[in-house]
ROGU-539830 format. One record per residue (C-alpha): residue in three letters; residue number from 1; x, y, z. Coordinates in steps of 0.05 Angstrom, whole numbers, m for minus. Layout:
REM ROGU-539830
Ala,NUM,X,Y,Z
...
REM end
This chain:
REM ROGU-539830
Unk,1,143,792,1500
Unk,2,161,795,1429
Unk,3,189,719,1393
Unk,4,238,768,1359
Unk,5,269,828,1410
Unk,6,326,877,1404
Unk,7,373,857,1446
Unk,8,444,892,1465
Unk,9,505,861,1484
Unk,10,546,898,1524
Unk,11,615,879,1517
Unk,12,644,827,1452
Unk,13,700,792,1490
Unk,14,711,717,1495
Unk,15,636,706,1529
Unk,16,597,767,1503
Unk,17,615,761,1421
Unk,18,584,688,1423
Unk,19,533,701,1469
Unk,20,514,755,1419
Unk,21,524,709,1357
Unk,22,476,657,1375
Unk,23,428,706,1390
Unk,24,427,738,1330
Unk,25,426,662,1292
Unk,26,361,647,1336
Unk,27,326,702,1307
Unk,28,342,757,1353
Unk,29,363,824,1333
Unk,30,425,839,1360
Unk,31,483,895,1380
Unk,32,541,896,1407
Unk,33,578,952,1444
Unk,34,639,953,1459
Unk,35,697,1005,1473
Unk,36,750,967,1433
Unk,37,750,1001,1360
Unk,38,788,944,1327
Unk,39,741,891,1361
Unk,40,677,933,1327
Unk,41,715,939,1258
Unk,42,732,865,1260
Unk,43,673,844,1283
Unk,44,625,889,1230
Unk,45,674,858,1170
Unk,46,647,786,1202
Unk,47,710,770,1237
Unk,48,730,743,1302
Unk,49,783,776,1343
Unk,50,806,724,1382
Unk,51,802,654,1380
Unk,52,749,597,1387
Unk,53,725,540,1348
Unk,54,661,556,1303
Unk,55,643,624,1327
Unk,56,679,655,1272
Unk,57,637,623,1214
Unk,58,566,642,1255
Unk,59,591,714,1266
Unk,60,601,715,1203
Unk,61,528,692,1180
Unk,62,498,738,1227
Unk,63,522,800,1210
Unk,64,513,782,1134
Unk,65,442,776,1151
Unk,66,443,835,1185
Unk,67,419,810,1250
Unk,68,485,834,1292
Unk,69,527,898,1283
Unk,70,575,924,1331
Unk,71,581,1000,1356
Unk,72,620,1032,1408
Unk,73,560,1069,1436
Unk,74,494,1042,1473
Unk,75,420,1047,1447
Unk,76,365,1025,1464
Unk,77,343,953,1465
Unk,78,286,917,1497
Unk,79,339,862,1534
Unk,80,411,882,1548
Unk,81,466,830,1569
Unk,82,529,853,1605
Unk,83,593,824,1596
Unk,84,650,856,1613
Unk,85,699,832,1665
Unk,86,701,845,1738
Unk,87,769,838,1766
Unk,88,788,832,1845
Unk,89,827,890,1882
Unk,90,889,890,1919
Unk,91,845,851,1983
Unk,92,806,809,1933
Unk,93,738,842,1928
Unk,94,708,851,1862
Unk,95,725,917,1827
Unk,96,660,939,1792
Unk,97,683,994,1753
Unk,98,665,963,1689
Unk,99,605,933,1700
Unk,100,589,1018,1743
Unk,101,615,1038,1672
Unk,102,563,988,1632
Unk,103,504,1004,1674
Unk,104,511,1079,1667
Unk,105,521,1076,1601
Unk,106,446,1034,1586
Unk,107,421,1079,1641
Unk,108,401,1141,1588
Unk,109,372,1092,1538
Unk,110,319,1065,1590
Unk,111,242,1080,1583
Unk,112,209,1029,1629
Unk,113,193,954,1610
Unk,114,269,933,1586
Unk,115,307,871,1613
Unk,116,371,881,1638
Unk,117,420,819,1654
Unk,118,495,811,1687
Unk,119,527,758,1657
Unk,120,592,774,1678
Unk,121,620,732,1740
Unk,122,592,772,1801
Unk,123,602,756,1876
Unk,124,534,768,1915
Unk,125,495,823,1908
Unk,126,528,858,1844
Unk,127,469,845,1799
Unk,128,430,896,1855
Unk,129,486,936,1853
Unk,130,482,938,1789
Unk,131,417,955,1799
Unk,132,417,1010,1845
Unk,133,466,1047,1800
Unk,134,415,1049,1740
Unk,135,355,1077,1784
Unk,136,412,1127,1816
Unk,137,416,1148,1753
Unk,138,342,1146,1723
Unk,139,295,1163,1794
Unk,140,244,1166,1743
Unk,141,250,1094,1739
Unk,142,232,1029,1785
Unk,143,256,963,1801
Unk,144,193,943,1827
Unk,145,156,891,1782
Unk,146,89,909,1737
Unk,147,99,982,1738
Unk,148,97,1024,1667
Unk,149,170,1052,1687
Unk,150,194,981,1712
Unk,151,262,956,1703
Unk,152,271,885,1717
Unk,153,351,859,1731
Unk,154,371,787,1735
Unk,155,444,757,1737
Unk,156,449,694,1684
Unk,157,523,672,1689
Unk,158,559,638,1640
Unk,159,589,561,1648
Unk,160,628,546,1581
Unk,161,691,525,1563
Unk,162,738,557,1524
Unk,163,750,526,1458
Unk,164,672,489,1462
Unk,165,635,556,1476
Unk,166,588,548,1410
Unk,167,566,480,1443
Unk,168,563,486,1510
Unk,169,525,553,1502
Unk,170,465,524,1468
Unk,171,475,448,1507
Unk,172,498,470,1575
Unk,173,439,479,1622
Unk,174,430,554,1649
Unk,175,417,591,1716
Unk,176,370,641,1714
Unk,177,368,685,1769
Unk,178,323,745,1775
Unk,179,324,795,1836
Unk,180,248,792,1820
Unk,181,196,733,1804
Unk,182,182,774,1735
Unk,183,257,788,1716
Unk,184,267,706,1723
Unk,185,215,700,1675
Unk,186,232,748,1627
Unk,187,305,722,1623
Unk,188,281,653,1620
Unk,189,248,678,1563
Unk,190,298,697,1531
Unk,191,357,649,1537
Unk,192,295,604,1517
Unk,193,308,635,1444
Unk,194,378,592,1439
Unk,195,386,543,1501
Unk,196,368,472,1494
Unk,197,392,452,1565
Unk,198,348,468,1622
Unk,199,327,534,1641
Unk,200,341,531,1732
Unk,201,307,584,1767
Unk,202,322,625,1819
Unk,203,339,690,1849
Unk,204,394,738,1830
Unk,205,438,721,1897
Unk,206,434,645,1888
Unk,207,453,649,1817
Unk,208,510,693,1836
Unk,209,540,649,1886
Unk,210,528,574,1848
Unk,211,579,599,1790
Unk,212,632,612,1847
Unk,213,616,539,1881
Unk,214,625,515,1802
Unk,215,687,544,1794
Unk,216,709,535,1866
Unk,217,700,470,1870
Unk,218,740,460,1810
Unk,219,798,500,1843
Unk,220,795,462,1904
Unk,221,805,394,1858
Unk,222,852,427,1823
Unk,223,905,452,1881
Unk,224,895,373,1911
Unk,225,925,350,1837
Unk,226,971,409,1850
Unk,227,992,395,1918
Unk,228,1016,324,1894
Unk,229,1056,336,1838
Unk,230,1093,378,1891
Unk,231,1090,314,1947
Unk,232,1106,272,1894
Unk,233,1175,306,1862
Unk,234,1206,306,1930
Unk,235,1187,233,1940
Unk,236,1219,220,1874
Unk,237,1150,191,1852
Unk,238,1114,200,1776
Unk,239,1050,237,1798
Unk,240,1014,223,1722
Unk,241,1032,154,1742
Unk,242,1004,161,1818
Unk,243,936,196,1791
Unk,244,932,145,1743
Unk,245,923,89,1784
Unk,246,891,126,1836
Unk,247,837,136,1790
Unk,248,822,65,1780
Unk,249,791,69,1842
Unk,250,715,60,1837
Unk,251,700,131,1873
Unk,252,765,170,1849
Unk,253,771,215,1802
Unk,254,836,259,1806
Unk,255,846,320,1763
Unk,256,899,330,1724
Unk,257,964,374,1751
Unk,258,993,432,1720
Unk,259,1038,503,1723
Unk,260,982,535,1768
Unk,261,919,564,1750
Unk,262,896,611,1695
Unk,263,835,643,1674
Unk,264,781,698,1691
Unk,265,744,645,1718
Unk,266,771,588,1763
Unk,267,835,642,1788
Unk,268,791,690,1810
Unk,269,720,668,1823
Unk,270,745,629,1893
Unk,271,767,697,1929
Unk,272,697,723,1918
Unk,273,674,669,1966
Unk,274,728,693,2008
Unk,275,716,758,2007
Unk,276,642,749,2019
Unk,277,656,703,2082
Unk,278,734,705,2106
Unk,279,720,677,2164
Unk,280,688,619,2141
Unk,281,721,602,2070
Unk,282,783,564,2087
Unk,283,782,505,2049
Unk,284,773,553,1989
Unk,285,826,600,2001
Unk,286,875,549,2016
Unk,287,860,524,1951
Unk,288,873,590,1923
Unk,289,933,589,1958
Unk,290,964,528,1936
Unk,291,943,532,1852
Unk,292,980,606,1866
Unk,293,1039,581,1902
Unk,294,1049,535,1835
Unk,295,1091,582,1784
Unk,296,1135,590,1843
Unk,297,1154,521,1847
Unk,298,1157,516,1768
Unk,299,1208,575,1777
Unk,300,1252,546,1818
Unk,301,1255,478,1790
Unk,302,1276,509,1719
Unk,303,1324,562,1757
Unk,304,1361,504,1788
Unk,305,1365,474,1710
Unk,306,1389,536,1682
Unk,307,1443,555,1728
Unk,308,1488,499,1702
Unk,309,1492,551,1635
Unk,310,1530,614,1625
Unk,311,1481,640,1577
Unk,312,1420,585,1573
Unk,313,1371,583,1520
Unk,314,1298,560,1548
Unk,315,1245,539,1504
Unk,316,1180,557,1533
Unk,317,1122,521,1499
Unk,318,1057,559,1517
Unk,319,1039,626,1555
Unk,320,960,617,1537
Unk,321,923,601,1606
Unk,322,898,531,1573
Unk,323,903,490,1511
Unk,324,893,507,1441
Unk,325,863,580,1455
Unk,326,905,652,1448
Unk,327,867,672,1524
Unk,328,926,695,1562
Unk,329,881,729,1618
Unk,330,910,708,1690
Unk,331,961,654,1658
Unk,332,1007,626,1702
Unk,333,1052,612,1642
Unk,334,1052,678,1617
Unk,335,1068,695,1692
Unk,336,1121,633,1692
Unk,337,1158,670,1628
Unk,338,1156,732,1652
Unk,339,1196,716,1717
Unk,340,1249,670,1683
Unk,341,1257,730,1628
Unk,342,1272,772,1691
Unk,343,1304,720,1745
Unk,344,1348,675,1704
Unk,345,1413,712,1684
Unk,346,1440,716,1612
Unk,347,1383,673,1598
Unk,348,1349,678,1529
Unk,349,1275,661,1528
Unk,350,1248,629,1462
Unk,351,1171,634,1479
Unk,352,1124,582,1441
Unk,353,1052,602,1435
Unk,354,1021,582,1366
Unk,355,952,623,1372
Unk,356,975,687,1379
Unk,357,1019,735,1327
Unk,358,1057,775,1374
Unk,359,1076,775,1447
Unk,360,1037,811,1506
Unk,361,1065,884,1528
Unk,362,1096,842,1587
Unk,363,1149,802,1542
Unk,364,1142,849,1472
Unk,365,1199,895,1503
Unk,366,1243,849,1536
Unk,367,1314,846,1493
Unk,368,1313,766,1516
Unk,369,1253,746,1493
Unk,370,1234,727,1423
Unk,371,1173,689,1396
Unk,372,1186,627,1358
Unk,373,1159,566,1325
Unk,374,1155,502,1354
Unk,375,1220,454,1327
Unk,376,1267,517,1321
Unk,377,1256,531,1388
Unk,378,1271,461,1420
Unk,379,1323,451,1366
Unk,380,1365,518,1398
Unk,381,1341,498,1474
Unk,382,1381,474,1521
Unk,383,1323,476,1572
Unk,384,1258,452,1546
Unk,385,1198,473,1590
Unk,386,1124,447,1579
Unk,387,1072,499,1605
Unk,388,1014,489,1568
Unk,389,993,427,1526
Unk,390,976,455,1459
Unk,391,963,402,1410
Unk,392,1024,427,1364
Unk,393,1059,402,1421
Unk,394,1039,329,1431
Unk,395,1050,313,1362
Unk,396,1131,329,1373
Unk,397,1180,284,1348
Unk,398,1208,255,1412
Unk,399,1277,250,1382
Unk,400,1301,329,1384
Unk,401,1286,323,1456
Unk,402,1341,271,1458
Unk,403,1396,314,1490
Unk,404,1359,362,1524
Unk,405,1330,395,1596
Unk,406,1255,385,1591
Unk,407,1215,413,1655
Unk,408,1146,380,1637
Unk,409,1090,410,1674
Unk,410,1035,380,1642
Unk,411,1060,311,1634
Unk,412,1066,318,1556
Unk,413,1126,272,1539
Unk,414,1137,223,1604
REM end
């Protein structure tokens, strides 16, 4: 293969657009598809439509240079990367519409030779699948290795964090999984190009599974954090406090509690594993189970503080799924709002969120919801609730939350 390829990025959310940026800076030749006009516009002008730290100034440089433009339409590459989300149905098995949608799509483009990699969170077997519908498509074509008309699929999956993406995909170390020998080494290859971690090895099913353990296991630590902040409040105990010393211990090492879960990754990636094995997966779906359960008890603890209003005014300080990003995808604060916008009679909702311009569909149309700025909110509040830990937030002056309600979830201002 080729030091410089062609490679298409299927896909320019919050993992495709960087993984296509520092491709294109490492020398790569790089576009982008995706069927979001406004993300193609923005991203063709050099702009980034969403946030994260340092992508926006790389995009930028790239597509100056004129190593990444953005289309709606697919053409033909020598490597293609898909990105593009896979969401769980109604019984928590992955819906693969989109990534049906992407491989049909490439399918036309193929001549025999190309590369073709899922990035996008898969439960086992979907990189095949993925497979199997591009040679439905193409019979001309083969997925066996070292032929003229070979295809060869592998499944690389992502393991960043919002808000450090630039670093952690260059420093993170990768899995490589190829449903062939050859398609390992070909993706290998090419995440070679940008990746200074190590390059792991292994087939397509393995890789598949080991981002669900990451992000499971996480979950799983997560609902026991969870779990005692709930203990904890009916034992009239400080559970920052109790994690705190807990973690002095040697060989303990407590995470931190919160509102619930949010994400597409650690909210959904456990009920893969359970729907791959529900016999089996207990530990994990009880997890699931309890980080789900969370909002609820959120809910009721700031129902009980509103009822002693007629008409109470609630500050809600973040709807974003984590800290200091606009990602709202699977946020149990959005989902937390939402409810008390609905539940909570005569209430009026003040909703916080300093990295986005407007509100979601969910809250846009709701008469008693309005989007404001930090201070003015808590300054009109009599019900103060902490949902996310934005920086704008921990810099507060202490003393406008003198006479007021605060529910803090993340342990902010104890």
């Amino acid at each position: 293969m080729e030091p410089t390829q062609t490679v298409c990025v299927v896909g320019l959310g919050y993992i495709g657009l960087p993984t296509a940026a520092i491709l294109a800076a490492n020398g790569n030749e790089v576009i982008g598809v995706d069927v979001n006009p406004r993300h193609v516009d923005e991203i063709n002008a050099g702009r980034v439509p969403f946030i994260e730290p340092d992508l926006e100034s790389v995009v930028a440089g790239v597509v100056a240079q004129g190593r990444l433009k953005a289309q709606a339409e697919v053409p033909h590459a020598n490597s293609y990367i898909v990105a593009v989300p896979t969401p769980f149905t109604d019984d928590y098995d992955v819906d693969p519409k989109y990534v049906q949608a992407a491989a049909e799509a490439i399918a036309p483009q193929l001549r025999g030779g190309e590369l073709i990699i899922l990035e996008s969170t898969s439960p086992p077997g979907l990189t095949e699948r993925m497979g199997e519908y591009i040679l439905a498509a193409r019979p001309d074509l083969t997925g066996a290795p070292n032929e003229h008309n070979s295809i060869y699929f592998a499944h690389c999956p992502e393991r960043v964090l919002p808000g450090r993406i630039m670093i952690e995909i260059v420093d993170n170390d990768r899995i490589i999984g190829g449903v062939t020998e050859e398609a390992a080494e070909r993706a290998r290859h090419l995440y070679a190009t940008f990746c200074k971690g190590q390059l792991l090895v292994t087939d397509a099913r393995t890789a598949e599974m080991a981002k669900l353990v990451e992000n499971s296991y996480r979950d799983v630590n997560i609902a026991f954090a969870n779990e005692l902040s709930v203990i904890s409040d009916r034992l009239g105990i400080d559970v920052w406090k109790l994690i705190e010393l807990a973690n002095h211990h040697p060989r303990v090492n407590i995470l931190q509690p919160g509102p619930g879960v949010g994400g597409h990754c650690i909210a959904v990636d456990p009920w893969f594993i359970v729907a791959a094995a529900p016999e089996e997966a207990k530990l994990v779906r009880l997890a699931r189970e309890v980080n789900d359960a969370k909002p609820d008890f959120v809910l009721e603890k700031v129902m009980a503080k509103a009822a002693k209003f007629r008409e109470p005014v609630i500050a809600a300080l973040g709807i974003a799924f984590k800290a200091d990003i606009d990602d709202l995808r699977e946020s149990p604060s959005k989902a937390i709002v939402e409810r008390l916008s609905a539940e909570v009679e005569h209430a009026k909702l003040l909703v916080v969120e300093p990295n986005v311009e407007e509100l979601p569909a969910s809250l846009a149309d709701r008469p008693n919801v309005e989007l404001a700025e930090v201070r003015e909110a808590v300054s009109r509040a009599d019900i103060v609730v902490v949902l996310v830990d934005h920086h704008e937030f921990k810099t507060l002056d202490r003393e406008i939350l003198a006479e007021k309600i605060v529910v803090d979830t993340k342990g902010l201002w104890r």
